[in-house]
TORTOR-662954 format. One record per residue: residue in three letters; x, y, z of N, C-alpha, C, O in turn. Coordinates in steps of 0.001 Angstrom, whole numbers, plus 500000, padded with zeros to 6 digits. Atoms other than C-alpha are relative to their C-alpha. Layout:
<rs>
AlaXYZXYZXYZXYZ
...
</rs>
This chain:
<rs>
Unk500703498754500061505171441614498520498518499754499784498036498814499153
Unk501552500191500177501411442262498807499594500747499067499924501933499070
Unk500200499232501742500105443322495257498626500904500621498526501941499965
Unk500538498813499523496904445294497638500768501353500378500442502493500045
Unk498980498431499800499199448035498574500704500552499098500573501750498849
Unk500207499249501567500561448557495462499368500525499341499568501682498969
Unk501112499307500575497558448823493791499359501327500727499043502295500035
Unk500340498983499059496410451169496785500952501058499152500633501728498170
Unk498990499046500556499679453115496093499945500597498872499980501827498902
Unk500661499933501638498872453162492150499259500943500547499830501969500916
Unk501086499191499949495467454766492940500651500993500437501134501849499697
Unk499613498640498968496576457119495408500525501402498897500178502535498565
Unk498767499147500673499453458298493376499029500643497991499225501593497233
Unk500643499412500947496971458443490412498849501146499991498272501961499270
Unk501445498647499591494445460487491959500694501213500139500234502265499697
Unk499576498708499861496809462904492914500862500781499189501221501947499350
Unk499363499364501753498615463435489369498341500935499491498177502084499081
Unk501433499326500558494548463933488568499786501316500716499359502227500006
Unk500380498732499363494193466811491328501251500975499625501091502158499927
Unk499226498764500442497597468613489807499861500579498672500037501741498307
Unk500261499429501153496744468421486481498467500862500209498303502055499956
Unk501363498926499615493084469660487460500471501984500480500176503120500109
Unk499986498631499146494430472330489796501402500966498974501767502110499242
Unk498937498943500849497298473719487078498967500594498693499124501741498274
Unk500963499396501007494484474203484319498838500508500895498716501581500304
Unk500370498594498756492389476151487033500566501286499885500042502299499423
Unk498919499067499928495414478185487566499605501351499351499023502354499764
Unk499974498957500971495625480184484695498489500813500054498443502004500360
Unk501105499264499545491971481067484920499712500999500578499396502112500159
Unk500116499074499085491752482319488077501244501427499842500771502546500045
Unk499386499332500115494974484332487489500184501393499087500769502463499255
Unk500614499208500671493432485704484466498649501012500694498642502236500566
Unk501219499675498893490244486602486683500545501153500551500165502296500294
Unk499787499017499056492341488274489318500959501045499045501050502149499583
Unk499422498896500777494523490335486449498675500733499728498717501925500030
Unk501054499058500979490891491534484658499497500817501839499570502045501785
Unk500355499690498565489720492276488935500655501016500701500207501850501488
Unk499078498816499099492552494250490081500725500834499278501840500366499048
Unk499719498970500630493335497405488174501358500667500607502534500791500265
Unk499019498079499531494837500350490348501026498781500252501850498420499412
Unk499003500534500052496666497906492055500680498991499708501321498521500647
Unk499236500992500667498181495503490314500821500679498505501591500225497659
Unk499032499275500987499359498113488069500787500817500752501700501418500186
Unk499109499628499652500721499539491202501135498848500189502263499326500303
Unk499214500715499680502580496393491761501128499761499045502326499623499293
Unk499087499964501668504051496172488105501023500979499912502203500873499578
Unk499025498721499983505376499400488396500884499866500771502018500149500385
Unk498589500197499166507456498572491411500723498963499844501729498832500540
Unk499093501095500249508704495408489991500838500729498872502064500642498811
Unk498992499358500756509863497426487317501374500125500198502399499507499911
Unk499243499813499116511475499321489319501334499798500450502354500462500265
Unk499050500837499363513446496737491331500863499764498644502064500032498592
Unk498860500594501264514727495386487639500467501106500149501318501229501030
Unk499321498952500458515463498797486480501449500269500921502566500392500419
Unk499221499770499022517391499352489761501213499309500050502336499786499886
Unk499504501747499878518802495789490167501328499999498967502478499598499145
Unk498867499892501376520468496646486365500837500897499879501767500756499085
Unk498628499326499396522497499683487835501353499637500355501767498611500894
Unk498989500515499283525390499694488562500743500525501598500213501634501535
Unk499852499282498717526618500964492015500224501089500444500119501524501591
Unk499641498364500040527588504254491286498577500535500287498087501213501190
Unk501412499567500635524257504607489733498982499672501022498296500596501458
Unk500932500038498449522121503000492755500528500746500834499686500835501729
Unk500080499429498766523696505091495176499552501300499683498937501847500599
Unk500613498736500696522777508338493063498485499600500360497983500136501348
Unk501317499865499560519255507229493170499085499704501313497959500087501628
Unk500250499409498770519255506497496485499846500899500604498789501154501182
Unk499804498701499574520437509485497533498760500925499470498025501526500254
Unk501199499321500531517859511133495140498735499996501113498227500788501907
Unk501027500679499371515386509109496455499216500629501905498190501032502453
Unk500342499788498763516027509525499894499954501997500468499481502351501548
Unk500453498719499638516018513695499837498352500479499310497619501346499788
Unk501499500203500778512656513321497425499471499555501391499003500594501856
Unk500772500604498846511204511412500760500028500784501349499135500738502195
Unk500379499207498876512270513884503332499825501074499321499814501796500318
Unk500449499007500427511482516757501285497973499580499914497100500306500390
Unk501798500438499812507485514920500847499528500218501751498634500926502214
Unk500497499979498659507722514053504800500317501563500652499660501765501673
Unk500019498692499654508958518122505367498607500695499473498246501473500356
Unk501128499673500294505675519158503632498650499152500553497560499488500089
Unk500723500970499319503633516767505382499773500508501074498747501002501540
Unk499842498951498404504905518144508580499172501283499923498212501639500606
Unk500179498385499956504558521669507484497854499934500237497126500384501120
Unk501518499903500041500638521006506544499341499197501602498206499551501923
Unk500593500759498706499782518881509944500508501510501032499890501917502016
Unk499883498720498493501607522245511934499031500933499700498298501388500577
Unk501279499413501013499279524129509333498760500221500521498130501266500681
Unk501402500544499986496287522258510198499757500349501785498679500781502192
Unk500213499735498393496897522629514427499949501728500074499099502430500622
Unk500017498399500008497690526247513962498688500703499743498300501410500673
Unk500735499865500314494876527029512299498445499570501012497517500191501531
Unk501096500332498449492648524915514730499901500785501259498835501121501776
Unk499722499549499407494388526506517179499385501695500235498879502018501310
Unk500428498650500469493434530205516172498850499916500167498405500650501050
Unk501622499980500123489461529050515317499940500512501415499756501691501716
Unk500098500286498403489484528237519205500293501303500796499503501689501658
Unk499959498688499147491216531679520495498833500894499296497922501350499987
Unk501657499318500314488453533473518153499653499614500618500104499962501709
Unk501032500572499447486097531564519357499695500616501655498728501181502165
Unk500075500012498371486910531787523094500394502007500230500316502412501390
Unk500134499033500085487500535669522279498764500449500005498395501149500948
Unk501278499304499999483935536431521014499187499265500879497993499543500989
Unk501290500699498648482378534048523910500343501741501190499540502553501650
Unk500356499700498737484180535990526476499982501892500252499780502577501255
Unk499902498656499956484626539626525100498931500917499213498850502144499266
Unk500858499363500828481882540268522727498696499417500605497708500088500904
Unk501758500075499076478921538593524361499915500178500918498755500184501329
Unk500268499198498657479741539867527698499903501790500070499654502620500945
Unk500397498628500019479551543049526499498542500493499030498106501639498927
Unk501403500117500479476218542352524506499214499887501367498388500708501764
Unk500563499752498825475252541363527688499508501297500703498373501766500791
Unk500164498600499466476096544606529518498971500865499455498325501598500203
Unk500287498592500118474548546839527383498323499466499748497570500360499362
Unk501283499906499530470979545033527793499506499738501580498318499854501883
</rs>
């Protein structure tokens, strides 16, 4: 055996114990950093891990109840959703017949009468 390649090997293998211990005391830092950085969401993310436990610790009766919940809570949001987007065209809709009312029935008769 050639005792250069060993030693090579040695180094190598020592340098790169040095870049994990470096890069695990980093870690925490930055992780601290990005907790104090990200507010809204990372407290939305918490909340849905919750969540999942809370869920997770049901038992099957009990998840399919809040499914079910769940899922008429979501088309009852997306039925009001709807309703306000038919809302919002309707309404557009209307400006526009005004509109195209007093172009073609009220200023043609402003017209006329000079």
């Amino acid at each position: 055996m050639n005792p250069q390649p060993d030693e090579d090997l040695q180094r190598r293998l020592q340098n790169l114990e040095a870049e994990i211990r470096s890069s695990s005391v980093v870690e925490p830092q930055t992780q601290e950093q990005e907790q104090r950085s990200q507010s809204g969401f990372a407290s939305f993310n918490l909340q849905v891990e919750r969540f999942k436990n809370m869920f997770n610790s049901l038992s099957t009766t009990k998840k399919l109840v809040v499914a079910g919940v769940s899922v008429l809570v979501g088309f009852a949001i997306l039925q009001t959703v709807l309703k306000l987007v038919a809302s919002v065209l309707s309404l557009a809709l209307l400006a526009v017949l005004v509109y195209l009312g007093y172009k073609f029935f009220v200023s043609n008769s402003f017209q006329r009468k000079q």
